[in-house]
Backbone as ProteinMPNN parsed JSONL, in Angstrom:
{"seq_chain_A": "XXXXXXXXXXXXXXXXXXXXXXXXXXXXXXXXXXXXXXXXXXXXXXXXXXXXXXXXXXXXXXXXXXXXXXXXXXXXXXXXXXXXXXXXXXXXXXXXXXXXXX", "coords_chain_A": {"N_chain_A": [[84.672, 103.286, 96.065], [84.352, 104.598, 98.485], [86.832, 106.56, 98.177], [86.178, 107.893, 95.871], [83.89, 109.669, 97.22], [85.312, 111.093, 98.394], [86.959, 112.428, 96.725], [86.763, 115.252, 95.743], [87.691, 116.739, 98.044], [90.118, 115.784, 98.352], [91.449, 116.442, 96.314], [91.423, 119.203, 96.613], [92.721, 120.046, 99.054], [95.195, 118.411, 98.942], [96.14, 117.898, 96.627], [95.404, 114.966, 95.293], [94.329, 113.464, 92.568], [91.041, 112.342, 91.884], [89.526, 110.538, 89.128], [86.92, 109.214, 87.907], [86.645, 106.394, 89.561], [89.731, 106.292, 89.539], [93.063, 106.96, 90.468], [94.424, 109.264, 89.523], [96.521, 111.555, 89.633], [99.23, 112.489, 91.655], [100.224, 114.682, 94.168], [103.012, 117.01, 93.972], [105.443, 116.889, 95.906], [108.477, 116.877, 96.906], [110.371, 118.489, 95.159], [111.583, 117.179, 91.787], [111.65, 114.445, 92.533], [110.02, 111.664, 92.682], [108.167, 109.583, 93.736], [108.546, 105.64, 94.842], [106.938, 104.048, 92.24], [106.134, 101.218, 92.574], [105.349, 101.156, 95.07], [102.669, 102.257, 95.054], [100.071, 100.89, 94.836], [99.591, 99.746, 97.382], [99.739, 102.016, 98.572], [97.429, 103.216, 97.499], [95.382, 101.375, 98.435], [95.929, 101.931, 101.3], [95.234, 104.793, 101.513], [92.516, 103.993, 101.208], [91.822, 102.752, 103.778], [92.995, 103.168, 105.692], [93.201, 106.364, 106.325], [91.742, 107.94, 109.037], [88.715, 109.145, 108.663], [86.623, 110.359, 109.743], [86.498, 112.624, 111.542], [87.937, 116.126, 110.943], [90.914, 116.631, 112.119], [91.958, 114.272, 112.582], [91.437, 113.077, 110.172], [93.448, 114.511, 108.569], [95.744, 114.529, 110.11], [96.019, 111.371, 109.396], [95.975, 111.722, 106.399], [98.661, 112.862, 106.177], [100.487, 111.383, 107.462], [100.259, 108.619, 105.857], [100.906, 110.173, 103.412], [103.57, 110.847, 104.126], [105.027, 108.475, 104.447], [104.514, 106.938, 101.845], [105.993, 109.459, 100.097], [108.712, 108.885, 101.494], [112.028, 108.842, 101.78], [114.315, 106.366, 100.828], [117.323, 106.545, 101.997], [119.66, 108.718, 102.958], [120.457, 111.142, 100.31], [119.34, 109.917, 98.308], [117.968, 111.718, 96.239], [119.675, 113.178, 95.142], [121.538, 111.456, 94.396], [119.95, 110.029, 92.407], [119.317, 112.622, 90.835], [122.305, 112.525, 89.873], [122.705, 110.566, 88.783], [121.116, 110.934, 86.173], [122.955, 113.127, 85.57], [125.612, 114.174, 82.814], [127.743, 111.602, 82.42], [130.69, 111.454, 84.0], [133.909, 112.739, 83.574], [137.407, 111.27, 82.012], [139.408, 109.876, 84.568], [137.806, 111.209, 86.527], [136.669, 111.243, 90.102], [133.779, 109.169, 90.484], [131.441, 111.054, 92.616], [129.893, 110.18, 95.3], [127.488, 110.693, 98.421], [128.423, 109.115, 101.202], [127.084, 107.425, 103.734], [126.892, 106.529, 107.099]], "CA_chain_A": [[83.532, 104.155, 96.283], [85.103, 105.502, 99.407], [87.947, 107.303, 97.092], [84.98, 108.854, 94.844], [83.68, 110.339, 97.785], [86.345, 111.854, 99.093], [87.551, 112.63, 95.384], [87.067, 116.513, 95.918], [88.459, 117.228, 99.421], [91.803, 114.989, 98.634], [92.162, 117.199, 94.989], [91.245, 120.412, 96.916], [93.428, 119.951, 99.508], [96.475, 117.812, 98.665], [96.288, 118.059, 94.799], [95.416, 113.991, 94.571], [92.996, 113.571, 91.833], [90.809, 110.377, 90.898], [88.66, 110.479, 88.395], [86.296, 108.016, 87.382], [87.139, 105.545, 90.641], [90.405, 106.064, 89.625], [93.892, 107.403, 90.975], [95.122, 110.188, 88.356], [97.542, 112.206, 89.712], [99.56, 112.402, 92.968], [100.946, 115.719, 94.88], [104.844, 117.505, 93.769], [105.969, 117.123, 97.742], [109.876, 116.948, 96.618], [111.223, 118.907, 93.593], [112.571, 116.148, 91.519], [111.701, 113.358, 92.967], [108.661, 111.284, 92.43], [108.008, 108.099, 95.004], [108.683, 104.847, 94.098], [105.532, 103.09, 92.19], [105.81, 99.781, 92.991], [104.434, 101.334, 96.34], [101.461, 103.042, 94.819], [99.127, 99.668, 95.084], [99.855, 99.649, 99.142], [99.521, 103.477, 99.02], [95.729, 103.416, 97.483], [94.831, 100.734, 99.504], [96.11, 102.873, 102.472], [94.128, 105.37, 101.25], [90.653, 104.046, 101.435], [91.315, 101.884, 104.842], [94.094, 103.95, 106.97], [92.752, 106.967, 106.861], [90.204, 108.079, 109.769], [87.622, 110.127, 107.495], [85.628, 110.563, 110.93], [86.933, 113.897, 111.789], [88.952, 116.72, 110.3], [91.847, 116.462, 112.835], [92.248, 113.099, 112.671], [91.674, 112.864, 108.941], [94.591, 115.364, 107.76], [96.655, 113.647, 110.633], [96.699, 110.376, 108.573], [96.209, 111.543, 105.256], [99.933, 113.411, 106.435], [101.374, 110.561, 107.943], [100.19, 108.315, 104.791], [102.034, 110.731, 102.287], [105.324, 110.833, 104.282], [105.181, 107.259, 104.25], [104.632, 106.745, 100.806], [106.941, 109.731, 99.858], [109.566, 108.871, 102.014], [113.088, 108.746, 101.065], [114.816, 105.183, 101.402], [118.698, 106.825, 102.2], [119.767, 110.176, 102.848], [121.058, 111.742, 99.71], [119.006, 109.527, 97.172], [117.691, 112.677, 95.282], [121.145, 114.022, 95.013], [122.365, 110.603, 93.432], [119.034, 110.621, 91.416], [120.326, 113.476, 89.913], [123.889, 112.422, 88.983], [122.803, 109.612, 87.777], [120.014, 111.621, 85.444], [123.467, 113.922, 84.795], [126.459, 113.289, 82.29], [129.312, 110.6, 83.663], [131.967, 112.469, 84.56], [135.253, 113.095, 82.379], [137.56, 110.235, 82.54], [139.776, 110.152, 85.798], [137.254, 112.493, 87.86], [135.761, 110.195, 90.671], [132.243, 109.895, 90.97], [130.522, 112.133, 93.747], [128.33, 110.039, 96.162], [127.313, 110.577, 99.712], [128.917, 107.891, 101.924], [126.227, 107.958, 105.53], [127.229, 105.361, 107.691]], "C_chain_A": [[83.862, 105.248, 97.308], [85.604, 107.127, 99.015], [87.032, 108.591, 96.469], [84.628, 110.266, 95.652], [84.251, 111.265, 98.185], [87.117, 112.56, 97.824], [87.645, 114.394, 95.711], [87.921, 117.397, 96.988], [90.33, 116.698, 98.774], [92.456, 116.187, 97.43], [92.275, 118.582, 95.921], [92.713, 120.872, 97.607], [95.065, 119.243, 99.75], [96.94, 117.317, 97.415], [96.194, 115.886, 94.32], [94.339, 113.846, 94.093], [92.745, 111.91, 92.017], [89.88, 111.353, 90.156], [87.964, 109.596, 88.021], [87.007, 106.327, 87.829], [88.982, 105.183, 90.212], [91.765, 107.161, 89.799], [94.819, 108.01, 89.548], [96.793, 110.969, 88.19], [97.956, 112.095, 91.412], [100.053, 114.23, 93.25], [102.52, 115.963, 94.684], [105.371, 117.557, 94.867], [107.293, 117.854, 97.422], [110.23, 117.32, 95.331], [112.008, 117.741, 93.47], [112.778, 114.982, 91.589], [110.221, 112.732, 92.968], [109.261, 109.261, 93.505], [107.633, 107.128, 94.094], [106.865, 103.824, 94.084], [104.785, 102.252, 92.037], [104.744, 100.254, 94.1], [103.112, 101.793, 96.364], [100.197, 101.943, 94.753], [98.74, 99.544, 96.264], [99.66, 101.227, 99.378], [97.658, 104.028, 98.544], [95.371, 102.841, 98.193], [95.006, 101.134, 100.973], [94.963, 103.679, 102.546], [92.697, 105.26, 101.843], [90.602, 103.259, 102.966], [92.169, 102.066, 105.705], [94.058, 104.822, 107.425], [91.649, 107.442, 107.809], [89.316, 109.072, 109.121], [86.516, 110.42, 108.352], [85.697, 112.05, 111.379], [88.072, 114.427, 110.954], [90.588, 116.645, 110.824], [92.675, 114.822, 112.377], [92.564, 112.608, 110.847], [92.839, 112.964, 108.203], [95.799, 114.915, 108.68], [97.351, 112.131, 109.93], [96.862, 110.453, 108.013], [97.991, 112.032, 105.09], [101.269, 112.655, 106.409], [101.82, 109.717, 106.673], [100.923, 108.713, 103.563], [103.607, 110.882, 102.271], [105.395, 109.324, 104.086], [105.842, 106.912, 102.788], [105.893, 107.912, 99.762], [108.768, 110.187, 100.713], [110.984, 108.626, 101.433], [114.044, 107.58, 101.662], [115.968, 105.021, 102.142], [118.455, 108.637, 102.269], [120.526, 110.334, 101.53], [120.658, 110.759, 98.205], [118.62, 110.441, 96.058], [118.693, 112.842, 94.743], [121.618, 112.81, 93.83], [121.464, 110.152, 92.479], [119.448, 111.281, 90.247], [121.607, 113.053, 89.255], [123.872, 111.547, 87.828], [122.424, 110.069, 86.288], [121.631, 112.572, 84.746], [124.399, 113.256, 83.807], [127.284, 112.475, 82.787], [130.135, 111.576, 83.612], [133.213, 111.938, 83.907], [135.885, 112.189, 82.857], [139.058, 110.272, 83.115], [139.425, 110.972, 87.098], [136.762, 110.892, 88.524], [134.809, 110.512, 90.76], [131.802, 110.206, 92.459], [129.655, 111.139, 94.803], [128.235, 110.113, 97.493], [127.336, 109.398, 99.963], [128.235, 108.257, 103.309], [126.694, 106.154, 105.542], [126.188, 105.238, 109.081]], "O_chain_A": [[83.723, 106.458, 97.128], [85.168, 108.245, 99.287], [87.178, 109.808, 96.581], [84.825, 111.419, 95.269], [83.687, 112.347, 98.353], [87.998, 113.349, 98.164], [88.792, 114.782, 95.935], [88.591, 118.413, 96.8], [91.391, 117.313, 98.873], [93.567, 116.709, 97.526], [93.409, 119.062, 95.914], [93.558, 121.633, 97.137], [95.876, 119.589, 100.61], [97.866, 116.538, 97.188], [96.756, 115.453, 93.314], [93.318, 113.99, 94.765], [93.434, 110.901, 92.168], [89.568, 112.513, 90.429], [88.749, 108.76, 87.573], [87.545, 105.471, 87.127], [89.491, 104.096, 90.485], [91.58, 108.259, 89.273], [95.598, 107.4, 88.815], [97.685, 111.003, 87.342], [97.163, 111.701, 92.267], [100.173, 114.911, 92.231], [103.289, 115.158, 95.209], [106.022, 118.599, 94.936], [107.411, 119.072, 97.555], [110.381, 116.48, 94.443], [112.775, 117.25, 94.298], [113.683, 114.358, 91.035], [109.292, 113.469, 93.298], [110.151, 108.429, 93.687], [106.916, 107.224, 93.097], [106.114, 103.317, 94.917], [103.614, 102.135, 91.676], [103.569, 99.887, 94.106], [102.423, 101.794, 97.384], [99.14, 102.543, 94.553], [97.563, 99.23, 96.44], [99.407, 101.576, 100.531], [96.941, 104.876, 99.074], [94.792, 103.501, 99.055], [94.235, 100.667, 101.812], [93.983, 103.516, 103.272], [92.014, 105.984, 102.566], [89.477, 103.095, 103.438], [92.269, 101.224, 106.598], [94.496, 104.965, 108.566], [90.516, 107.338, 107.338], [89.727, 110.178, 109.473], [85.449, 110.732, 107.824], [84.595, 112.569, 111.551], [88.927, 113.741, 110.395], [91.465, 116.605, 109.961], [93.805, 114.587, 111.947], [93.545, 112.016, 110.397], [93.312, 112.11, 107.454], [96.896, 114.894, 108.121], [98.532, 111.787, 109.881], [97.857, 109.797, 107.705], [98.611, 111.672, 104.09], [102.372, 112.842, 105.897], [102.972, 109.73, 106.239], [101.46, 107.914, 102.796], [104.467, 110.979, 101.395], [106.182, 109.115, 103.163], [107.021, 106.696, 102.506], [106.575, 107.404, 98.872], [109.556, 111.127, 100.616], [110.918, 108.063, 100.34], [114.528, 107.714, 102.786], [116.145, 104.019, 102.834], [117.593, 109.422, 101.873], [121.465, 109.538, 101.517], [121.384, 110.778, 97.21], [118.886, 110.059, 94.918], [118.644, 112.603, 93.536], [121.968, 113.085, 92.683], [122.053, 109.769, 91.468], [119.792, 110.866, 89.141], [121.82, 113.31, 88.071], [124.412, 111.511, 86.722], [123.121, 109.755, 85.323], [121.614, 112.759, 83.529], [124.312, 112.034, 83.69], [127.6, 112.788, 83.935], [129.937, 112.593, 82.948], [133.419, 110.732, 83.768], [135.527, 111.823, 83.977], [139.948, 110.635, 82.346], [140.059, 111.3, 88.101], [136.559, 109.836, 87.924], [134.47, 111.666, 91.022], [131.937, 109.361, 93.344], [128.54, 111.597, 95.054], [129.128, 109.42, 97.982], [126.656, 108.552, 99.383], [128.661, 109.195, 103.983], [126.793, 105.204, 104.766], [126.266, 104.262, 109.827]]}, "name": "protein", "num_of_chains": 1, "seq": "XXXXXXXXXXXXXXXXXXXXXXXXXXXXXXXXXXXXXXXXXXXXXXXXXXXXXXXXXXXXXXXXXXXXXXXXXXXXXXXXXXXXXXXXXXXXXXXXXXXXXX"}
């Protein structure tokens, strides 16, 4: 019910829709990359009971924090190997490409 309420501000301002008490679409943060959505169960329920919806300050402070959270990136250079994976294998004796962070 919360969600409902808030249904126009969240689309207006951070492109997440619901529609009909429910969670439609999310926000393009990262070209390319879409957040993993196992987490999207723990990220509505964030939603309706993490954010402070008491003030504007405070509001767009969590709803902020809340979205880096949820589209946070687990490694540096997961997009990148995202991609490779997504490209063809590579000709045979090239090595494959991946960022090594230690």
């Amino acid at each position: 019910k919360l969600l409902e309420e808030k249904a126009a501000m969240l689309e207006e301002y951070l492109s997440i829709v619901i529609r009909d008490g429910a969670l439609v679409a999310l926000p393009q943060l990262i070209d390319g990359y879409a957040p993993p959505l196992n987490a999207l169960p723990l990220f509505t329920l964030r939603l309706a009971s993490h954010v402070d919806w008491s003030a504007e300050e405070p509001c767009f402070d969590s709803l902020a924090r809340l979205l880096a959270s949820f589209y946070r990136l687990d490694r540096v250079g997961a997009v990148e190997e995202a991609e490779s994976e997504a490209a063809a294998t590579p000709a045979a004796g090239e090595a494959a490409r991946t960022p090594a962070w230690t």
